[in-house]
C-alpha positions in Angstrom: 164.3 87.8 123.8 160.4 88.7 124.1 159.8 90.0 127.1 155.9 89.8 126.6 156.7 85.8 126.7 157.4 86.0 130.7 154.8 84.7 132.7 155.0 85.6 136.5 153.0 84.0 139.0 153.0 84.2 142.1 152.1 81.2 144.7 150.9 80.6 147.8 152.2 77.3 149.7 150.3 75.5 152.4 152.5 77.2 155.2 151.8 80.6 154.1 155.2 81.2 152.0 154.6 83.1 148.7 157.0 82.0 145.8 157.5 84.2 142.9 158.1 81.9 139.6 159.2 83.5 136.5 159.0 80.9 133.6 159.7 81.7 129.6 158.4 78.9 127.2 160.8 79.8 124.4 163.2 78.9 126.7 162.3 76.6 129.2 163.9 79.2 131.6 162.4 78.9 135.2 163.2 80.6 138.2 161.7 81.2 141.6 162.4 82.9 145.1 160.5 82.9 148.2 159.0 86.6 148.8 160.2 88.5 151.5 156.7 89.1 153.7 158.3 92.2 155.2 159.0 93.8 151.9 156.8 94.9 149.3 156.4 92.5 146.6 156.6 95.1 143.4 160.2 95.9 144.4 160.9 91.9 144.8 159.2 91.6 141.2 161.6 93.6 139.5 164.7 92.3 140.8 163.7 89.0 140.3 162.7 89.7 136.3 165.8 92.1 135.6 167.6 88.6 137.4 165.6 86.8 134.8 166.3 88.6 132.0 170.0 89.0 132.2 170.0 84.9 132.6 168.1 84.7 129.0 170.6 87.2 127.0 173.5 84.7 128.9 171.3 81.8 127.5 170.7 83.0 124.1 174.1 83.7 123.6 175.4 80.7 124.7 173.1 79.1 122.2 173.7 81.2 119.3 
């Protein structure tokens, strides 16, 4: 896993919502969450890439 690889963007939709979309190309591993506007969104971050990054390990060794 190349944790350099994870791109993290985070959107803004027409009614205001923010999504935070983790993607890795390697994989083709996406996932996304709606951000919380009453917390801070570093804290959201991690939670969301240690999420992430535990679902890659699961997916690499399923595929190894």
């Amino acid at each position: 896993m190349n944790a350099e690889a994870i791109q993290i963007l985070v959107l803004k939709l027409k009614d205001g919502a923010r999504l935070l979309r983790l993607t890795d190309d390697d994989s083709g591993l996406a996932l996304e969450k709606e951000i919380d506007p009453k917390r801070p969104v570093l804290p959201q971050q991690q939670q969301l890439l240690t999420l992430f990054e535990t679902a890659l390990s699961h997916a690499a060794m399923l595929s190894a």
